[in-house]
C-alpha beads as a LAMMPS data file, in Angstrom:
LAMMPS data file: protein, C-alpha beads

290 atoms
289 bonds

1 atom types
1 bond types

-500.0 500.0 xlo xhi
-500.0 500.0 ylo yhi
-500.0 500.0 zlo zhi

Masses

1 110.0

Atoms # bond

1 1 1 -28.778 35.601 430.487
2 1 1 -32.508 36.516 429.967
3 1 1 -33.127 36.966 433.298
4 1 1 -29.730 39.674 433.935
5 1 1 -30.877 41.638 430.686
6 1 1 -34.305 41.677 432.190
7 1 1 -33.314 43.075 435.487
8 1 1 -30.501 45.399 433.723
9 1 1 -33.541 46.739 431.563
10 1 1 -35.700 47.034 434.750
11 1 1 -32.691 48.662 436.665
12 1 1 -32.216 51.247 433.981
13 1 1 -35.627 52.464 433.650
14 1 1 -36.431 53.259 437.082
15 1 1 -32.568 54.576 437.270
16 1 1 -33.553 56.977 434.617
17 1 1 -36.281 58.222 437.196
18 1 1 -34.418 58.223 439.547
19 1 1 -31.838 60.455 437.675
20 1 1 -34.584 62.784 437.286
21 1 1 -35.587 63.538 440.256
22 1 1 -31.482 63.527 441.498
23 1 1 -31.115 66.485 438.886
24 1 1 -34.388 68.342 440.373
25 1 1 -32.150 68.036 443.599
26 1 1 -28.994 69.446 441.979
27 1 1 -30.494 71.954 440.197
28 1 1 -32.081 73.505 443.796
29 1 1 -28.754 72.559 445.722
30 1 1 -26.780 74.449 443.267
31 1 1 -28.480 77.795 443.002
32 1 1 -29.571 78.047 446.593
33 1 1 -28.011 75.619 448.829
34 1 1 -31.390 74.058 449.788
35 1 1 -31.174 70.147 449.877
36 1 1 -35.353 70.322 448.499
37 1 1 -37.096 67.279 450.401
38 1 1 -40.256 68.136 448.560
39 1 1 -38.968 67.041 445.355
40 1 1 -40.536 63.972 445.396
41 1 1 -43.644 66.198 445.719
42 1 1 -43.385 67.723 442.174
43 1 1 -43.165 63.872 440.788
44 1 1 -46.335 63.576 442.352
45 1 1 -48.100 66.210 440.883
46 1 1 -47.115 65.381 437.458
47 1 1 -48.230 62.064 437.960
48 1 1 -51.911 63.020 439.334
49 1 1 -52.702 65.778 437.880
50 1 1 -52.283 64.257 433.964
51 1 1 -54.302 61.103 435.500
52 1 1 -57.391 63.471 436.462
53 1 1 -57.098 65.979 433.540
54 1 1 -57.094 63.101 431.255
55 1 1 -59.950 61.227 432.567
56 1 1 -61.441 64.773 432.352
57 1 1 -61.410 64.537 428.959
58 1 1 -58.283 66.837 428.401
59 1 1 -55.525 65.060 425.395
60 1 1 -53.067 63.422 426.980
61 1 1 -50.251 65.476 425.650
62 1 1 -51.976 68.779 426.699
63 1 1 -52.960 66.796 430.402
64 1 1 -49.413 66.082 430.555
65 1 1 -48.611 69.814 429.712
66 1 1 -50.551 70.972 432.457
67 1 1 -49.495 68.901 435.013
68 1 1 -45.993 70.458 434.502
69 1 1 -47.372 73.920 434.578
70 1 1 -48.789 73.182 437.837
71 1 1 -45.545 71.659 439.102
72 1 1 -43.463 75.013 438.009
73 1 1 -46.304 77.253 439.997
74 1 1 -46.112 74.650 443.276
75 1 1 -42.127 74.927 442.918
76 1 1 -42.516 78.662 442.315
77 1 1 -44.817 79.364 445.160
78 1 1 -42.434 76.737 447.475
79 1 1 -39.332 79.085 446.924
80 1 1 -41.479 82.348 446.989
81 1 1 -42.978 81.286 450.122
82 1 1 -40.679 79.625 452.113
83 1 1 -37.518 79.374 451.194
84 1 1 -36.847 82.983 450.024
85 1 1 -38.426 84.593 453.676
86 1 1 -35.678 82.288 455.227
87 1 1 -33.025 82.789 453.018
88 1 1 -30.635 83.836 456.269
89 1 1 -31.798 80.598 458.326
90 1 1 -29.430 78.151 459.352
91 1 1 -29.695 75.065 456.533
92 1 1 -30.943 72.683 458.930
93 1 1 -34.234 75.196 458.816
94 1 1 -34.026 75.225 455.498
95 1 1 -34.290 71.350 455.127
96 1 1 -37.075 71.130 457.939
97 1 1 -38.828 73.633 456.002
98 1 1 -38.568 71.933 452.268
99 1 1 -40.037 68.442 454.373
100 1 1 -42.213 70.292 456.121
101 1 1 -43.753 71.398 452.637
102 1 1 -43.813 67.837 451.228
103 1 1 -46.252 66.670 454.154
104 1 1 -48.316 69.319 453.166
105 1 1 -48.290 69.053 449.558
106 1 1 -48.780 65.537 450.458
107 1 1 -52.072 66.222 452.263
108 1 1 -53.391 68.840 449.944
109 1 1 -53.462 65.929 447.403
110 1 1 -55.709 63.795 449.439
111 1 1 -57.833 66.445 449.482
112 1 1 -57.733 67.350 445.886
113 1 1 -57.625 63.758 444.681
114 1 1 -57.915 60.846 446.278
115 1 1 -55.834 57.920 448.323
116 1 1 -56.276 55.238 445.480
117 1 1 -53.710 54.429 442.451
118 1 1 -54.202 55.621 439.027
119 1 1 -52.679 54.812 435.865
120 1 1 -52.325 56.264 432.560
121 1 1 -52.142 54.487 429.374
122 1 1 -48.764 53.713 428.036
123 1 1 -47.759 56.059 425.128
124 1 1 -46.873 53.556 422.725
125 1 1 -48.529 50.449 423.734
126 1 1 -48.515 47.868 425.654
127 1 1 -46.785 45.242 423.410
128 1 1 -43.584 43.942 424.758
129 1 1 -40.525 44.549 422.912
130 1 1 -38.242 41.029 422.849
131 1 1 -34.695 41.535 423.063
132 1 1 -31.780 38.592 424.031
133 1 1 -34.946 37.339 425.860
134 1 1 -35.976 39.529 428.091
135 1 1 -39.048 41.904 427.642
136 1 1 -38.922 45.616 427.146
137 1 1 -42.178 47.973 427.727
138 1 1 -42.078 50.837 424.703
139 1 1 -42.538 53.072 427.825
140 1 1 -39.447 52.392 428.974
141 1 1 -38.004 54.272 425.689
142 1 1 -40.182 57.183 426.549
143 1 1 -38.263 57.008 429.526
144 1 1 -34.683 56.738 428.592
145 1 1 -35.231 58.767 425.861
146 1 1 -36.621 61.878 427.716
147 1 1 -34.136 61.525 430.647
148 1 1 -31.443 61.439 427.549
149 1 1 -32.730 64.631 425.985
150 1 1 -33.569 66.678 429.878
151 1 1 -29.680 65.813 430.251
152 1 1 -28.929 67.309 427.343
153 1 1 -30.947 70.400 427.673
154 1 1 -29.630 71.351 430.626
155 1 1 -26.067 70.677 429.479
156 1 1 -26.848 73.334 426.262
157 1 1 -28.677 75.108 428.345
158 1 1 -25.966 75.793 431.507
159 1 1 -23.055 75.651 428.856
160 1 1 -24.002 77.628 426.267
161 1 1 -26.714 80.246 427.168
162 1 1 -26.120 83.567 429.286
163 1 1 -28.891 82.685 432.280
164 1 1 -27.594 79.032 432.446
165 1 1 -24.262 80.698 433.060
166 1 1 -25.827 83.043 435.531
167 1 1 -27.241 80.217 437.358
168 1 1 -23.642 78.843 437.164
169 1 1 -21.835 82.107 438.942
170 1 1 -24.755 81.716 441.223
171 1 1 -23.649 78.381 442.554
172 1 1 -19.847 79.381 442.565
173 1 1 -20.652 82.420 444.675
174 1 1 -23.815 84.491 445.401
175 1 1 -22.263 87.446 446.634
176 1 1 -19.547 87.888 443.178
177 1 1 -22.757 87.151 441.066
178 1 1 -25.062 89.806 442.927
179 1 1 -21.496 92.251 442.304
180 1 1 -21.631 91.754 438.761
181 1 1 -25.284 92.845 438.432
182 1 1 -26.922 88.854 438.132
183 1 1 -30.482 88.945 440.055
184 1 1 -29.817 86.079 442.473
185 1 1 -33.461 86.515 442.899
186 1 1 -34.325 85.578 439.632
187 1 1 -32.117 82.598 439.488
188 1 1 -33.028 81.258 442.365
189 1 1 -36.687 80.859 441.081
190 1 1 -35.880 79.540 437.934
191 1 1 -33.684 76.669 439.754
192 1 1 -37.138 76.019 441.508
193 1 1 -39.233 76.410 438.368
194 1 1 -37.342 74.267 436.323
195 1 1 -36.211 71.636 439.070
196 1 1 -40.420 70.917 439.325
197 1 1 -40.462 71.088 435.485
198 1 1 -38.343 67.583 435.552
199 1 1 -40.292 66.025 438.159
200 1 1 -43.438 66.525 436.793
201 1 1 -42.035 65.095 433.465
202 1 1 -40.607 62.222 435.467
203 1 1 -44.274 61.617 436.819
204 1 1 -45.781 61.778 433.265
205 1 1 -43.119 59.139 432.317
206 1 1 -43.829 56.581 434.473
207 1 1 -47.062 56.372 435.282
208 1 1 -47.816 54.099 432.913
209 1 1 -45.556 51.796 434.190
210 1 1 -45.774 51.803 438.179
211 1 1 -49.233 53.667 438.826
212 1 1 -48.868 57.158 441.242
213 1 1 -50.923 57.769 443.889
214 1 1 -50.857 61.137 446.769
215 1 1 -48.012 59.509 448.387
216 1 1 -45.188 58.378 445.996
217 1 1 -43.247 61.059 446.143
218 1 1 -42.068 60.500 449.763
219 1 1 -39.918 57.234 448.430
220 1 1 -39.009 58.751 445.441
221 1 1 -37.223 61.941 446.883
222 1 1 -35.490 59.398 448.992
223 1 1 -33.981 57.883 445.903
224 1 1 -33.391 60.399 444.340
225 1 1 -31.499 61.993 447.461
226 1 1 -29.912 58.565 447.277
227 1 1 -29.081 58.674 443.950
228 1 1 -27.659 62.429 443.906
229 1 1 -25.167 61.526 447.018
230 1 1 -23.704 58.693 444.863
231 1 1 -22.754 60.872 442.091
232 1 1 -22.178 63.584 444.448
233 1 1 -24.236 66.092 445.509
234 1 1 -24.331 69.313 443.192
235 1 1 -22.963 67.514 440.492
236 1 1 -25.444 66.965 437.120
237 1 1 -23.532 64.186 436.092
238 1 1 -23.025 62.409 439.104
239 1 1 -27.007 62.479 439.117
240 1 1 -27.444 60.640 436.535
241 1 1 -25.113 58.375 436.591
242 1 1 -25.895 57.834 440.865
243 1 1 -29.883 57.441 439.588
244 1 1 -28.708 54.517 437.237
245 1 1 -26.648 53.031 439.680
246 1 1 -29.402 53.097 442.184
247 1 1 -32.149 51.689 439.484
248 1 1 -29.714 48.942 438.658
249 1 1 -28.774 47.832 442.114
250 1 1 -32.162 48.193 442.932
251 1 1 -33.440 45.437 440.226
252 1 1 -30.551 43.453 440.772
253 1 1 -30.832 42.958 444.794
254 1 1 -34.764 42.342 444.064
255 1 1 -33.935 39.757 441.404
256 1 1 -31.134 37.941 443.149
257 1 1 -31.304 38.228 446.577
258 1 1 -34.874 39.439 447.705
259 1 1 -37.395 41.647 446.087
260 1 1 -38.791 42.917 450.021
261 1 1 -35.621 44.662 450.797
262 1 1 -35.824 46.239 447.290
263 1 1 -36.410 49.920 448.741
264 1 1 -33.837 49.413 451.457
265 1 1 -31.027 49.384 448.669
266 1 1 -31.674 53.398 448.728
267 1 1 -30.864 53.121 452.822
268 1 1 -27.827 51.370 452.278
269 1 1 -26.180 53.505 449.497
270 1 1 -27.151 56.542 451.556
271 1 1 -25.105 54.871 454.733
272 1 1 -22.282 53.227 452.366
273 1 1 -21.679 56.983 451.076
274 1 1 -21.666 58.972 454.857
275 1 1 -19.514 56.074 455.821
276 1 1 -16.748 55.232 452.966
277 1 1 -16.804 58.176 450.666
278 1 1 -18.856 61.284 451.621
279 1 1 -18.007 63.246 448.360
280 1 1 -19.946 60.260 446.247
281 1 1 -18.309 59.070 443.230
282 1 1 -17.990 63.109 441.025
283 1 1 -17.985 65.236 444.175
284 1 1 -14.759 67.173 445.337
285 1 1 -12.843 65.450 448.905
286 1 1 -13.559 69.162 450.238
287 1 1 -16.490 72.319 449.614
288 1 1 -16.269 75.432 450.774
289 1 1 -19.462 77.368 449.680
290 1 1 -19.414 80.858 450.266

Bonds

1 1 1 2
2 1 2 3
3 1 3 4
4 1 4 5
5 1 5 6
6 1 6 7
7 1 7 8
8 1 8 9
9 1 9 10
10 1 10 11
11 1 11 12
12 1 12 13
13 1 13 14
14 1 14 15
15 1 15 16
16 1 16 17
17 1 17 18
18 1 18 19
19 1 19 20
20 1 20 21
21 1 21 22
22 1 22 23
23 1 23 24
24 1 24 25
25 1 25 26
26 1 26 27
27 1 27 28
28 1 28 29
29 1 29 30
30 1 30 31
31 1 31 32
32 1 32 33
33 1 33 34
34 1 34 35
35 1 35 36
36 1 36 37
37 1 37 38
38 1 38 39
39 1 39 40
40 1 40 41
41 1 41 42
42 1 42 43
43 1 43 44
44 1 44 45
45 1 45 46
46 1 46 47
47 1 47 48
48 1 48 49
49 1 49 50
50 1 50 51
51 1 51 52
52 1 52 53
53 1 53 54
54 1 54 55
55 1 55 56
56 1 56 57
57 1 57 58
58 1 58 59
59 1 59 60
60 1 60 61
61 1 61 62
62 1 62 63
63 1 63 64
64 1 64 65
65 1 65 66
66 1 66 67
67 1 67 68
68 1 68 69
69 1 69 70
70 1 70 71
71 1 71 72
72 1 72 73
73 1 73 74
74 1 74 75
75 1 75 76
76 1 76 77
77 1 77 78
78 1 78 79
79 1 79 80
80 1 80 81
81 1 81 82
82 1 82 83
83 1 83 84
84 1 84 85
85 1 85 86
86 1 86 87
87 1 87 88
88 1 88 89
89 1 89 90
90 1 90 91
91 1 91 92
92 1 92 93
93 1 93 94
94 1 94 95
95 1 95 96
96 1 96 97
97 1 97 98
98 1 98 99
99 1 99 100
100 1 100 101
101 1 101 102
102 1 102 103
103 1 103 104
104 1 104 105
105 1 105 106
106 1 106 107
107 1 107 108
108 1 108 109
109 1 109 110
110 1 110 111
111 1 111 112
112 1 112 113
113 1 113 114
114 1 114 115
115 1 115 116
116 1 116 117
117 1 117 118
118 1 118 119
119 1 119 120
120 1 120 121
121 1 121 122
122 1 122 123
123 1 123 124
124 1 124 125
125 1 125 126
126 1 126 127
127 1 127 128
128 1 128 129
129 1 129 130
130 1 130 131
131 1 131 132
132 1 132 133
133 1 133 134
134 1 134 135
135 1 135 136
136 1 136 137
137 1 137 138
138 1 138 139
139 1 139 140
140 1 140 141
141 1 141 142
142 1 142 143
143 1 143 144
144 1 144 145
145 1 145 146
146 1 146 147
147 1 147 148
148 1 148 149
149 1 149 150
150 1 150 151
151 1 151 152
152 1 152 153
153 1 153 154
154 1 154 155
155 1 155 156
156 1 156 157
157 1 157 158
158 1 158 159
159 1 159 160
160 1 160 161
161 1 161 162
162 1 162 163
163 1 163 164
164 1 164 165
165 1 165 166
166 1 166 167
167 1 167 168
168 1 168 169
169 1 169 170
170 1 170 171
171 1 171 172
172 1 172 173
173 1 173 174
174 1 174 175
175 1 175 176
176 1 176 177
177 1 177 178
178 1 178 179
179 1 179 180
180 1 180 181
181 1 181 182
182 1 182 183
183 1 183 184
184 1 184 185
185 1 185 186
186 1 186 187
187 1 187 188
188 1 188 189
189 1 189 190
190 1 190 191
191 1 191 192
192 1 192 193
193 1 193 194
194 1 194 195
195 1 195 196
196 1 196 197
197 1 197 198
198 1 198 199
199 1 199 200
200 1 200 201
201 1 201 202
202 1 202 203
203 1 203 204
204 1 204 205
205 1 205 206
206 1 206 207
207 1 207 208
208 1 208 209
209 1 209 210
210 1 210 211
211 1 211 212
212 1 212 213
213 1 213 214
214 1 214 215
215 1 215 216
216 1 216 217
217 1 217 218
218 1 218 219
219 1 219 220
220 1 220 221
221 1 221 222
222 1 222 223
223 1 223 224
224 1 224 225
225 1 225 226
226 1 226 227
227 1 227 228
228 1 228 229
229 1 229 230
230 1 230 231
231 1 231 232
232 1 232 233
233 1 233 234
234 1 234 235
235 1 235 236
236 1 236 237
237 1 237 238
238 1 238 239
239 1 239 240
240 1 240 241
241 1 241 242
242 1 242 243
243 1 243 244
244 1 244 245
245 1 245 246
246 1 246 247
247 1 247 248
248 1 248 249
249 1 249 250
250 1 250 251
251 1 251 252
252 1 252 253
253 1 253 254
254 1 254 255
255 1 255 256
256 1 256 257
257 1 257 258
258 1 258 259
259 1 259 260
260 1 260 261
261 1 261 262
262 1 262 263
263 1 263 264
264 1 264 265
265 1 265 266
266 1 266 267
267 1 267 268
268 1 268 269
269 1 269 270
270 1 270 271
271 1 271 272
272 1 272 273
273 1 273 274
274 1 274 275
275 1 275 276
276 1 276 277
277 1 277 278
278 1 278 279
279 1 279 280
280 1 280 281
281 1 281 282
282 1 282 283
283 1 283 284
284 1 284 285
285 1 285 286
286 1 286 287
287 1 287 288
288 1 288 289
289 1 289 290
């Protein structure tokens, strides 16, 4: 019993970043139709860049603060600079150019940092927390907790606020929005902007827990692509509940069958959804996006 609590605590704390980054991808696919491959990327950056400003001497809550602004001008510049002068390209483009900007984001942090692993400290401790047997990092809280509250922001936020339901009519149709005077312009950036905004956070978060180096965001977008097909691709709930599905099958197959095929779990749910249900578990049997 220890052991399935531990691996069920395990599977929802990386789920929960996992989740994350899946609503980074939903946000973007939503507003602009662009499946972002560089969202790993912005994970990245809000995992490095709070590492060096804090060993710079910088607060960790105001390191942490600038790592996302850094994330929101990268996303920014991403959709200002390449996805918005392609706007008309086929979507196949589109996605060549969103990985094409993750290998260079990728290398620009080589440069700018360096190829070894960093860590931050944990923001609550290190002390294990004991529960039914199994051991709980206070990080993972942080964790849970944030992912919690980011769902419920953007819930509040796309429900019950006038540009969350302009982003909305955005995603419905682009043309009807632009009709009734919504700058489709403007939204798009802000689905960048904030999309970055959650993986950087996601970055911050855990850190402490699995170190970050120039290169984790390649695996993580995969998940997280993983994870948002599950629930359904363009659906925020699906996200979530595809990132803890992910996290949990992810601990699970490492703890009970073999912990080196642990990243291939993200392979296989991408192939079990193309082959048995395309829509993933929220999404509609049939899209038409015009």
């Amino acid at each position: 019993m220890a052991d399935f609590l531990q691996f069920a605590f395990s599977g929802l704390t990386v789920g929960a970043i996992y989740a994350l980054v899946a609503l980074g991808f939903t946000i973007i696919y939503n507003a602009s139709d662009v499946v972002n491959f560089a969202q790993g990327e912005f994970v990245m950056i809000g995992g490095m860049v709070t590492v060096f400003a804090y060993a710079a001497g910088l607060p960790l809550p105001v390191a942490a603060l600038l790592a996302v602004i850094v994330a929101v001008f990268v996303g920014l510049a991403l959709e200002w600079l390449a996805i918005e002068p392609a706007r008309d390209a086929p979507p196949v483009t589109l996605i060549i150019i969103t990985i094409g900007a993750s290998i260079f984001l990728r290398g620009l942090a080589q440069v700018v940092f360096d190829k070894q692993f960093h860590s931050l400290p944990a923001f609550s401790g290190d002390e294990p927390i004991r529960i039914g047997g199994a051991a709980l990092l206070p990080q993972s809280f942080w964790v849970l907790g944030s992912a919690i509250v980011i769902f419920l922001a953007l819930y509040a936020f796309f429900n019950h606020t006038l540009t969350g339901k302009a982003v909305l009519a955005t995603a419905a149709n682009r043309f009807a929005a632009r009709l009734v005077g919504i700058n489709t312009t403007f939204v798009m950036a802000l689905s960048f902007a904030v999309s970055a905004a959650i993986g950087a956070i996601a970055g911050v978060l855990v850190t402490p827990i699995t170190l970050t180096s120039y290169d984790v965001g390649t695996l993580l977008a995969l998940k997280g692509f993983a994870s948002a097909m599950l629930g359904g691709m363009g659906n925020p709930i699906g996200a979530v509940i595809g990132g803890l599905l992910v996290g949990l099958l992810e601990a699970f197959g490492a703890g009970y069958i073999n912990s080196e095929y642990k990243d291939a779990i993200a392979f296989l749910v991408i192939l079990g959804v193309l082959f048995v249900m395309p829509q993933g578990l929220f999404g509609r049997s049939h899209t038409e996006r015009v």
